[in-house]
C-alpha positions in Angstrom: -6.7 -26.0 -10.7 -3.6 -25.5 -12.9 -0.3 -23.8 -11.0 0.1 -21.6 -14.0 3.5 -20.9 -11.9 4.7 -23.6 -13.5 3.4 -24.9 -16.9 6.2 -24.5 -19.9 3.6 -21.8 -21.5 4.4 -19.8 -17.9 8.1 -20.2 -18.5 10.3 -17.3 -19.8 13.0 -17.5 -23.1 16.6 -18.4 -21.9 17.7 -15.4 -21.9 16.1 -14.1 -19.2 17.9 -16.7 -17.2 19.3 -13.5 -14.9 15.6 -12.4 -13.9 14.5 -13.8 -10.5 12.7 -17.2 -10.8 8.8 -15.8 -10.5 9.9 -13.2 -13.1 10.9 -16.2 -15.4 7.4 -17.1 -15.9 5.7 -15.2 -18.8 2.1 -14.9 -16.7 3.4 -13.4 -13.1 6.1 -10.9 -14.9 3.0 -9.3 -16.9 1.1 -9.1 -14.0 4.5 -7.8 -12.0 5.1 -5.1 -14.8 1.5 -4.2 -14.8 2.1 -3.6 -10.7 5.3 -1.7 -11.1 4.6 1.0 -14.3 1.0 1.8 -12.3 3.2 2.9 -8.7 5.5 4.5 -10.7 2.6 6.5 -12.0 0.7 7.2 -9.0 3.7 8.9 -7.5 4.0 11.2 -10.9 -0.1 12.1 -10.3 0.5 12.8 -6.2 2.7 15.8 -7.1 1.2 16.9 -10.3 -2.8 17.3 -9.5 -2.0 19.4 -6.2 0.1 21.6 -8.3 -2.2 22.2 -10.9 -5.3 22.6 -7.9 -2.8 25.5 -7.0 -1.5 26.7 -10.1 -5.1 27.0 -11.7 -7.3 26.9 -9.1 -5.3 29.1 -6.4 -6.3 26.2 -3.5 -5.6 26.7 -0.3 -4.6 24.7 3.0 -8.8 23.7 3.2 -9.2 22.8 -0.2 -6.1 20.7 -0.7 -7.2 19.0 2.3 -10.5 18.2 0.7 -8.8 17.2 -2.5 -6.6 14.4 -0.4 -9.9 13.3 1.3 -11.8 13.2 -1.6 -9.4 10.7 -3.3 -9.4 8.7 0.2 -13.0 8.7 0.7 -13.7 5.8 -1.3 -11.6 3.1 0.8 -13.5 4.3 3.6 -17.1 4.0 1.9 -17.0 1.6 -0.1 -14.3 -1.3 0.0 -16.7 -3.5 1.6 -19.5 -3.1 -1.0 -17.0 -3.6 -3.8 -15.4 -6.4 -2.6 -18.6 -8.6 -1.9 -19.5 -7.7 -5.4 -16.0 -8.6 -7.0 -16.1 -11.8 -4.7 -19.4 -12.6 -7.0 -17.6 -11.5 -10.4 -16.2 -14.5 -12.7 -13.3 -12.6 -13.9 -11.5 -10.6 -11.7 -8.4 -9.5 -14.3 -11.1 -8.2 -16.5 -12.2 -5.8 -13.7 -8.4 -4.7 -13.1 -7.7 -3.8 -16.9 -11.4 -1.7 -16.5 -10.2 -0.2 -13.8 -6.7 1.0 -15.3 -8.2 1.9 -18.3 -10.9 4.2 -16.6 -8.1 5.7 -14.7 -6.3 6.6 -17.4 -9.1 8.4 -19.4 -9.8 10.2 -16.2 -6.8 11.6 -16.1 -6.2 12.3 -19.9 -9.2 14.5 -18.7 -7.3 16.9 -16.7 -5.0 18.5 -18.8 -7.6 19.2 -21.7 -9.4 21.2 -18.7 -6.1 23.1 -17.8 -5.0 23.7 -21.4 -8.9 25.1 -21.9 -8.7 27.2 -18.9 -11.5 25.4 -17.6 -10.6 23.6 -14.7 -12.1 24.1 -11.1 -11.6 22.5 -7.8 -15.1 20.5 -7.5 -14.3 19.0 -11.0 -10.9 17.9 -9.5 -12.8 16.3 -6.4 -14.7 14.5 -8.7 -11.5 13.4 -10.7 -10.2 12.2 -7.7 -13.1 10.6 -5.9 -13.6 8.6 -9.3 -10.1 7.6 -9.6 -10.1 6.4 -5.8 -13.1 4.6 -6.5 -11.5 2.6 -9.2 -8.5 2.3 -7.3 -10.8 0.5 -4.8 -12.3 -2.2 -7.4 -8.4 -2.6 -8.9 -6.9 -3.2 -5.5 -9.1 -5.8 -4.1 -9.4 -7.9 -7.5 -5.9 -7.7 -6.6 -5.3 -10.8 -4.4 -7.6 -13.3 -6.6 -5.7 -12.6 -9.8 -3.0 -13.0 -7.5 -3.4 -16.4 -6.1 -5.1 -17.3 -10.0 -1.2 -16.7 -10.9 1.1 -17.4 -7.6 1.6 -21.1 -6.5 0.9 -20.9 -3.1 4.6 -21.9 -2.0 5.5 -18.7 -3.4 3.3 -16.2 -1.6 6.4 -15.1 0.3 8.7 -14.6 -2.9 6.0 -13.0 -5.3 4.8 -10.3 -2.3 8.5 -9.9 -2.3 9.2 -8.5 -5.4 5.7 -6.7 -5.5 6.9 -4.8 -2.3 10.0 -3.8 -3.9 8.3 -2.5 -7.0 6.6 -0.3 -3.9 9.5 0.3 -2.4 11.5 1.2 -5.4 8.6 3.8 -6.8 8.6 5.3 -2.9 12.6 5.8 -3.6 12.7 7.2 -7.6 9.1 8.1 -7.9 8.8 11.3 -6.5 12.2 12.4 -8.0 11.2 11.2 -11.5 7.5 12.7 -10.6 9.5 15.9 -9.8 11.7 16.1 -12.9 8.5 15.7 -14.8 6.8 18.6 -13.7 9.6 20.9 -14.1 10.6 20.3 -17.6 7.4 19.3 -19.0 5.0 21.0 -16.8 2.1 19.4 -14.5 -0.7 18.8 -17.3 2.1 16.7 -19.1 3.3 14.9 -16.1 -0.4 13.8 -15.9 -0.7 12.8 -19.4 2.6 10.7 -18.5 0.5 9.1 -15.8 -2.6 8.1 -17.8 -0.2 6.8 -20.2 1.1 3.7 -17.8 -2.4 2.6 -16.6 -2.6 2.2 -20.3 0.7 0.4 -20.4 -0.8 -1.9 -17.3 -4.2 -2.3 -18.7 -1.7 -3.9 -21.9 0.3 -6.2 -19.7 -2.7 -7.4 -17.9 -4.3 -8.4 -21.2 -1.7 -10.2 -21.9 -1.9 -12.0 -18.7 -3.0 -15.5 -18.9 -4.8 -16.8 -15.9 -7.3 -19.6 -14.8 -9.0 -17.8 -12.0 -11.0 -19.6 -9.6 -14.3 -19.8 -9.2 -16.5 -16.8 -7.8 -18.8 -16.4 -4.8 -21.9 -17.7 -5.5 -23.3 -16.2 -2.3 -26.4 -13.7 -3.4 -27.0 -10.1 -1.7 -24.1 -7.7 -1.6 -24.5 -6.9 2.5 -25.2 -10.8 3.8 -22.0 -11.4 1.2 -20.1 -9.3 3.1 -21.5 -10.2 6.6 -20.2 -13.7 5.8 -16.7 -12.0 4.9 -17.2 -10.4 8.1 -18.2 -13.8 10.2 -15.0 -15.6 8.4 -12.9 -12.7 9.6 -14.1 -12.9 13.2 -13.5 -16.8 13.6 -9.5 -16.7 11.5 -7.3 -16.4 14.4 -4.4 -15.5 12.0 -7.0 -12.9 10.0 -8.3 -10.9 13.3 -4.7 -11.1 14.8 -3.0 -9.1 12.3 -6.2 -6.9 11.8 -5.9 -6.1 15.6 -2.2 -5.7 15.2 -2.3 -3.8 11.9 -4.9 -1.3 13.4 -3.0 -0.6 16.4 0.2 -0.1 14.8 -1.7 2.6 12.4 -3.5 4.3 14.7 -0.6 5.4 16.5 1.7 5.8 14.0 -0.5 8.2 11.9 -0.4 10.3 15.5 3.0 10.1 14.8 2.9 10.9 11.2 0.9 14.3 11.8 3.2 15.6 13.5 6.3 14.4 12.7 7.0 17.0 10.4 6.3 19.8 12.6 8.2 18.3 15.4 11.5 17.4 13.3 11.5 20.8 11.9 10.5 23.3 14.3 11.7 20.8 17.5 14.9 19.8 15.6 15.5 22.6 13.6 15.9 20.0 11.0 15.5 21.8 6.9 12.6 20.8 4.5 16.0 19.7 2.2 17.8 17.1 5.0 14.1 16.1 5.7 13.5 14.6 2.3 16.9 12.8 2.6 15.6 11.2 5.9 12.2 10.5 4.4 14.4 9.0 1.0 16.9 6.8 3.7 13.5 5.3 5.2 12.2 4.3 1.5 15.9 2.7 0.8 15.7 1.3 3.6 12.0 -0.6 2.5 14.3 -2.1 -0.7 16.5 -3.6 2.1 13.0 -5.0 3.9 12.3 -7.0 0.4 16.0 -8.2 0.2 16.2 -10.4 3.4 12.6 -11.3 4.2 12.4 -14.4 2.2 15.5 -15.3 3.9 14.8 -14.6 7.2 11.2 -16.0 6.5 12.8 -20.0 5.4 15.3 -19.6 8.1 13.4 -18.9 10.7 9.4 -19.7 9.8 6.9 -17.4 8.9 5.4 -16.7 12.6 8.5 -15.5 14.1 9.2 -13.4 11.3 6.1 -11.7 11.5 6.0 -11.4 15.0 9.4 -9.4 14.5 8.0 -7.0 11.9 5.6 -5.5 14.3 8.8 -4.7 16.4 11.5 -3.7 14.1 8.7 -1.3 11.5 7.6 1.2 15.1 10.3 0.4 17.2 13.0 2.8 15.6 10.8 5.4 16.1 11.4 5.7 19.1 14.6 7.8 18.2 13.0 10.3 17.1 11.4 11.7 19.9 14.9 10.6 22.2 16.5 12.4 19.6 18.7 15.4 21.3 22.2 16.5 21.7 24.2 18.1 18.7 22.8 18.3 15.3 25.1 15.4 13.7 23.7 13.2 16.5 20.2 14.0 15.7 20.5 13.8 12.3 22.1 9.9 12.9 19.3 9.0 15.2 16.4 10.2 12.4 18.3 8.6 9.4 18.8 5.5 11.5 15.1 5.5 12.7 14.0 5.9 9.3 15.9 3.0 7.8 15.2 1.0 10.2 11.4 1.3 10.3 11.9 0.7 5.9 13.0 -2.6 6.5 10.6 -3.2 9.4 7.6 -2.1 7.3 8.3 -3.9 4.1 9.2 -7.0 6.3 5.7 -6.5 8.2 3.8 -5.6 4.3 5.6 -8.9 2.9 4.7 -11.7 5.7 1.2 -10.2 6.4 0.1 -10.0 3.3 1.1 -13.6 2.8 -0.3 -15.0 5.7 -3.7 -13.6 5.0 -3.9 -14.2 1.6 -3.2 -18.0 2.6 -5.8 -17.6 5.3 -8.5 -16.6 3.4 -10.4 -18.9 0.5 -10.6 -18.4 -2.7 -13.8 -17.2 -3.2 -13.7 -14.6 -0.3 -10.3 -12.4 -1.2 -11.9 -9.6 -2.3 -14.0 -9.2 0.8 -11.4 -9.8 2.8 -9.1 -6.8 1.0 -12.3 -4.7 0.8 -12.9 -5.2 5.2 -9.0 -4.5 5.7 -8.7 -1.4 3.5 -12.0 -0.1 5.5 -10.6 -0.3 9.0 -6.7 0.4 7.8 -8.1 3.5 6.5 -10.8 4.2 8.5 -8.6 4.3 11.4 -5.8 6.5 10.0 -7.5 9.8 10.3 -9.2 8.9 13.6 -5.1 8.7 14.8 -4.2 11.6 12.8 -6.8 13.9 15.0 -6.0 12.5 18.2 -2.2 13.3 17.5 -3.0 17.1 16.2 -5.3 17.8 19.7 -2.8 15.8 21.9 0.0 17.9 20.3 -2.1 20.9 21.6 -2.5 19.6 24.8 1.0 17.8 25.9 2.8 19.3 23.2 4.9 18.2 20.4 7.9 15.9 22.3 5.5 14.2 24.6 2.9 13.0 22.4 5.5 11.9 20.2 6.2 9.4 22.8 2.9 8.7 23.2 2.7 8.2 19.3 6.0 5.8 19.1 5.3 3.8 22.4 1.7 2.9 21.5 2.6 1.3 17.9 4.2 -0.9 19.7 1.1 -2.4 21.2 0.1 -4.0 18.0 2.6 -7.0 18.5 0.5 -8.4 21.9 -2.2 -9.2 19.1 0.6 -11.2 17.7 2.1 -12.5 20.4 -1.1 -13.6 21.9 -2.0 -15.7 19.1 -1.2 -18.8 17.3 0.9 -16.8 14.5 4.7 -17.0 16.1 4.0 -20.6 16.6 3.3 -21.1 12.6 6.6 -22.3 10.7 4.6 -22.3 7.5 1.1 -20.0 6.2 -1.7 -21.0 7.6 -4.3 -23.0 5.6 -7.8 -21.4 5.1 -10.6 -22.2 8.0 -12.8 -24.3 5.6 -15.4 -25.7 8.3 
């Protein structure tokens, strides 16, 4: 197989000497821009379809509830259908650029209802169900394009700068999504949206890429029963799926209430809590800076084993947080960076480790198995942390919430992961 990484068709003009080295290379900065103008996107479309669900519609609590679960469903129900399936498909980018494109027309459908005065809150759960479902198919093509285009020496460096891209539109992308809507109105801000999967579907095609060859196991549930059985037997795989489900099931307790708790406990206002919740994003673009560093200095295991620490252990400030209001407000800011850096850290090295892990011809299952237990388990936390808040209240089960995430590091610690200098090589036998 060719490391398109680094053929002379791969490399980028002289002038773009400045660029980071992976962005030098025609085939990854395509596939890098395609990444980057679709976040930016999605965070334009999280503001904008509420508000027009409450502008047009008149939705309430309920329904904008149902709305958010609607777009969620589909990593619950069907990840692991669509990735056996995608495991089986010859050409993954293809399926990417389909699912861009289909995005975009989906939403170039919602203004034309607004602007007709015939928009209504079941078509906009079927807007969003669809677009989640193609969000499904485009995310776990993802990692086989990926390794199709990443030598696998540079996992750690290309997962770097697609986390900042992440971290960048969590910092910008809701202030340029904001800006949007108020001078050009929601419909437009959508239309804005659709118009950069468009721009991805266009870097994408430009993408060159030998991909490697599919799945030729037959029948989409014994394809993914194999996914499953390859999961079970990769120490490094089940070890951060242990760890990774942990650390979200208590830290969405903590995320359904932290808002409540910092405002009504803290007396904190809704503007110095989007500062705090802006400091923890910066602090993600921090995370992308120093964890290919800290990963050659000190080996891939050990750096990973100190994400699950440094992403929930912060957190534990909140809940500690008393004393005078300049104090608090330190402890959340500080809580907040901190846990950036952790999480982007934790997002960088995992994501590398289990994309080494994992053959070729099984990446899409194995994205399709994580996003159904990642997300299957976030609103099983989220429930427990609403009725525990009932029960203890808000402080304690905060300190349930921060304490628990925690836990996930034993799976790490307990495995053969902070021994590994180096990503793993896939089980093969």
């Amino acid at each position: 197989m060719p490391d398109l990484s680094v053929i002379p068709e791969a490399a980028a003009p002289g002038g773009r000497r400045w660029l980071p080295r992976l962005l030098r290379q025609t085939a990854f900065r395509r596939y890098w821009s395609a990444q980057t103008v679709s976040l930016f996107g999605d965070q334009v479309t999280t503001l904008a379809i509420p508000l027009m669900a409450v502008s047009a519609t008149g939705a309430g609590p309920a329904q904008m509830g149902l709305l958010t679960a609607a777009g969620l469903a589909p990593n619950l129900l069907l990840s692991v259908i669509v990735g056996a399936w995608v495991d089986r498909y010859p050409n993954k980018r293809r399926l990417m650029i389909a699912a861009d494109v289909g995005r975009a027309l989906l939403l170039a459908v919602v203004p034309v209802l607004w602007f007709t005065d015939v928009l209504t809150l079941p078509q906009l759960y079927v807007i969003a169900f669809a677009l989640g479902t193609l969000s499904v198919i485009f995310e776990v093509a993802y990692s086989s394009l990926f390794v199709a285009l990443v030598d696998r020496r540079d996992y750690i460096e290309a997962n770097t700068l697609i986390n900042g891209s992440h971290a960048m539109s969590s910092v910008a992308g809701p202030s340029v999504g904001g800006i949007l809507v108020q001078v050009l109105s929601a419909p437009i801000a959508v239309v804005v949206d659709a118009s950069s999967y468009v721009v991805s579907a266009m870097f994408l095609a430009r993408t060159k890429a030998i991909e490697f060859l599919p799945s030729t196991e037959r029948g989409g549930l014994s394809n993914a029963a194999a996914g499953l059985r390859y999961l079970a037997r990769s120490a490094p795989l089940r070890s951060i799926l242990l760890a990774s489900t942990t650390l979200n099931f208590f830290n969405y307790m903590f995320e359904a209430l932290f808002i409540l708790y910092v405002t009504t406990e803290l007396d904190v206002s809704a503007g110095i809590l989007g500062l705090v919740i802006g400091v923890g994003a910066t602090g993600g673009l921090l995370g992308a800076v120093i964890t290919g560093p800290l990963t050659r200095r000190f080996g891939i295991g050990p750096t990973l084993l100190a994400s699950y620490v440094i992403f929930p252990a912060p957190l534990i400030l909140v809940p500690f947080a008393t004393g005078p209001y300049p104090v608090v407000l330190v402890m959340l800011f500080v809580a907040e960076f901190v846990s950036g850096v952790g999480l982007v850290m934790l997002d960088i090295n995992a994501g590398s480790v289990q994309t080494a892990a994992t053959p070729t011809s099984m990446l899409a299952r194995m994205q399709g198995l994580k996003r159904t237990v990642n997300y299957g388990i976030r609103p099983i936390g989220a429930l427990l942390g609403g009725a525990l808040g009932v029960a203890l209240g808000l402080r304690p089960t905060m300190w349930v919430a921060a304490i628990g995430a925690l836990l996930g590091v034993l799976w790490i610690a307990l495995s053969p992961l902070p021994k590994m200098r180096v990503l793993p090589q896939p089980d093969l036998e």
